[in-house]
N, C-alpha and C positions, 0 to 999 in steps of 0.2 A: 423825379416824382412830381414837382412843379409841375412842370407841362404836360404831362401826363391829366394830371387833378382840372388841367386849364379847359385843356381838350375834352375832358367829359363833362361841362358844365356846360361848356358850346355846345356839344348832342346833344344835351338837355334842352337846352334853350331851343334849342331847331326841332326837335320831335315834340317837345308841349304845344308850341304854338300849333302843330294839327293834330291837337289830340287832346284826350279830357280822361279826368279821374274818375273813375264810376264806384257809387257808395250804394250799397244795396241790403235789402235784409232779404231773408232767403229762410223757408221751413226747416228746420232742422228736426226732423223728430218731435213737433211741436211746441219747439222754441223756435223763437226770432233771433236768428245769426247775422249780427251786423259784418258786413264786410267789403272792403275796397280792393279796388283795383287801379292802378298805374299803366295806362294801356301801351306809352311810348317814351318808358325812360321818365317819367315827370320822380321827383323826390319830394314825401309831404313831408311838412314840417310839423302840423296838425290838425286835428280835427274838431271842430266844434259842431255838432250834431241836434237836433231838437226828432225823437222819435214819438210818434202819436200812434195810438186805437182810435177806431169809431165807434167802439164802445168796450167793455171790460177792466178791467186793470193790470198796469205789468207789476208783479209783483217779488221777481227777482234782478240779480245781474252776475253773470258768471264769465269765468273763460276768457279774460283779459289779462294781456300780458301787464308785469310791473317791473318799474325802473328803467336803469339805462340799457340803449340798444347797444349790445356788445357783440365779438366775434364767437362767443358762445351760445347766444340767442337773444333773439333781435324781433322788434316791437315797439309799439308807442305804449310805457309805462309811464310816461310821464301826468297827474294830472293835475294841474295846478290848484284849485279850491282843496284837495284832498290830501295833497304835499303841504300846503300852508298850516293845516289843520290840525295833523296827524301824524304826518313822518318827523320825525327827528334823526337830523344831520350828527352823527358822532365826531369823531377824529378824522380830521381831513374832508373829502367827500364818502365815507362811508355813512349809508342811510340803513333803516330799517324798512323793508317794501314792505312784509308782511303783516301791518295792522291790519286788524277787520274790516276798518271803516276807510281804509285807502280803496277805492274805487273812484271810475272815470263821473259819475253823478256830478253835476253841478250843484252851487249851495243856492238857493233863491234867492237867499239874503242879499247876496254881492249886487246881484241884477235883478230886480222882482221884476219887473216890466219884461223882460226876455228869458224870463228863465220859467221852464214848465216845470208844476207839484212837485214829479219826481214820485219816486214808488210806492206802491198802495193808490198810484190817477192813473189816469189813460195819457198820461204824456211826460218823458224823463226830457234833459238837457244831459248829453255826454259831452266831456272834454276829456281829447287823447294828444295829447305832445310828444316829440321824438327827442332825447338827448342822445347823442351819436361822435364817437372820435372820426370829426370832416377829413381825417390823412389816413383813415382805417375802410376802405370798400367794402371789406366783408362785416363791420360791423354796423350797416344801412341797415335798414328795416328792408323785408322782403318788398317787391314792387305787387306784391296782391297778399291778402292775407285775411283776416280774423281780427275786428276791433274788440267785439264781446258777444254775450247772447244774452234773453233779456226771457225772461220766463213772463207767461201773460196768464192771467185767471180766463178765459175762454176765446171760442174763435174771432177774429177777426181782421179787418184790413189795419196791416202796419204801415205806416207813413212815416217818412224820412227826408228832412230838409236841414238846408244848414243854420245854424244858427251865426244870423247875423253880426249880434253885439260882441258876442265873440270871435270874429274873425272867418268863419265858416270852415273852409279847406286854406290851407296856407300852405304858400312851397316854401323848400329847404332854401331855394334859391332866390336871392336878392332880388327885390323889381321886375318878378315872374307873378303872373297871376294863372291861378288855374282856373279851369272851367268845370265845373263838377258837375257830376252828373248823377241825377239821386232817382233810386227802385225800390217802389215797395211791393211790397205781398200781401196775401191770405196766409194766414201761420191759424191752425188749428191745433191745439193743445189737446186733443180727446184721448183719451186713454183706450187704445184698440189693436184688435190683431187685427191687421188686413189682409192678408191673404197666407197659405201651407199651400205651396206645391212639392212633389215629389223629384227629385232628377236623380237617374242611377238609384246609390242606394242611400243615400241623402234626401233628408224632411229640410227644408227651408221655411221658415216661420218669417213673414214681415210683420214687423208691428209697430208702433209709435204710443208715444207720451209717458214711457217710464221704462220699468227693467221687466224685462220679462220672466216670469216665475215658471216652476215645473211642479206638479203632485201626482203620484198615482190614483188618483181618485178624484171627485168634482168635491167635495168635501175636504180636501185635504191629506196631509199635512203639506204646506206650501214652502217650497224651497225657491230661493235667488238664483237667477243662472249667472249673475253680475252684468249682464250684455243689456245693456240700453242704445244699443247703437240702431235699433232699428230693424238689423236681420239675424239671425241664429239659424245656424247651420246643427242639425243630427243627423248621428249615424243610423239610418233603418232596417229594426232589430223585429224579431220572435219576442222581443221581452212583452210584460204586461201593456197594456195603452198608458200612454202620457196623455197627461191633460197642461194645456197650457195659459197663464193671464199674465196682462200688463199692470202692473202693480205701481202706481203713481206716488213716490217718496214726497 
């Protein structure tokens, strides 16, 4: 298992040096989905991030894994300012992940010179850490995945860089430096259907910025369909007309 373990740190080492970690945000249904990618074998250790608007506010933060990366599901739950604060370590290493206020946010306090507002301004500081059993492969963190998603009060350009004082990208690996490579976007929050075609005998509805609702009538009474994913599939029926909105929670 030794050699084994040896062996795949050398690949490591020989595919980062031509290759880089790519950190992007990306539209989600009108959230900002932060997310990396590992293009050749590189292993992070973590992420220290500074996310900005050019104008607006973000005003949530969802959809992040928490705790340790294990063989049953795996992520960077680790985040330091947030574990100092608010997790309490019981017996042995059992922790509680699930306070409210364990999220990847940085405290400004610790770093006021490097550390942005945070929620309710146009710019957060995240901190994502990996803790992982090093003799356990399966319980790595995936090599591409989902840091979090960061809900904004209206359109516009997200920016994403690393944050310096914090270390930026860090590999799992000793005296390996990564090369990061950071993407931003246009995330538009708007609450809208965008387009119903028909195929077969199937209505397809796209839509963005919430959950899409049904009523027989334009008045009412409005029911949830629970589908916020953006598309919703019906069967097309002789029944009365549906009428359909995006309903922003």
């Amino acid at each position: 298992m030794t050699r084994c373990l040896v062996l795949l740190n050398v690949c490591l080492l020989a595919a980062s040096a031509r290759s880089a970690v790519n950190v992007v945000v990306q539209d989600s249904n009108g959230v900002a989905t932060i997310k990396y990618e590992c293009t050749a074998g590189e292993v992070v250790r973590s992420f220290a991030l500074d996310v900005s608007l050019d104008k607006g506010r973000i005003v949530g933060i969802s959809n992040f894994f928490r705790g340790v990366s294990g063989v049953g599901a795996q992520g960077y739950g680790i985040f330091p300012a947030a574990f100092r604060d608010h997790v309490t370590v019981s017996s042995g290493t059992n922790a509680n992940w699930d306070v409210s206020d364990y999220t990847p946010l940085a405290v400004v306090a610790d770093s006021p010179g490097n550390t942005l507002p945070g929620l309710n301004s146009a710019g957060v500081t995240l901190e994502f850490g990996g803790l992982w059993d090093g003799n356990t492969p399966a319980a790595f963190p995936a090599a591409s995945g989902t840091l979090c998603t960061l809900q904004i009060s209206e359109a516009a350009q997200v920016s994403i860089a690393a944050n310096a004082s914090r270390g930026g990208v860090v590999s799992a690996i000793p005296d390996l430096n990564i090369t990061p490579v950071f993407v931003g976007t246009f995330v538009d929050p708007s609450v809208i259907i965008t387009g119903i075609q028909r195929i077969g005998g199937a209505i397809i509805i796209s839509f963005k910025g919430g959950e899409l609702e049904t009523a027989p009538a334009v008045g009412g009474p409005w029911t949830g369909t629970g589908n916020s994913s953006g598309t919703y599939t019906n069967q097309a029926t002789q029944d009365p007309a549906r009428f359909y909105r995006v309903h922003h929670h």
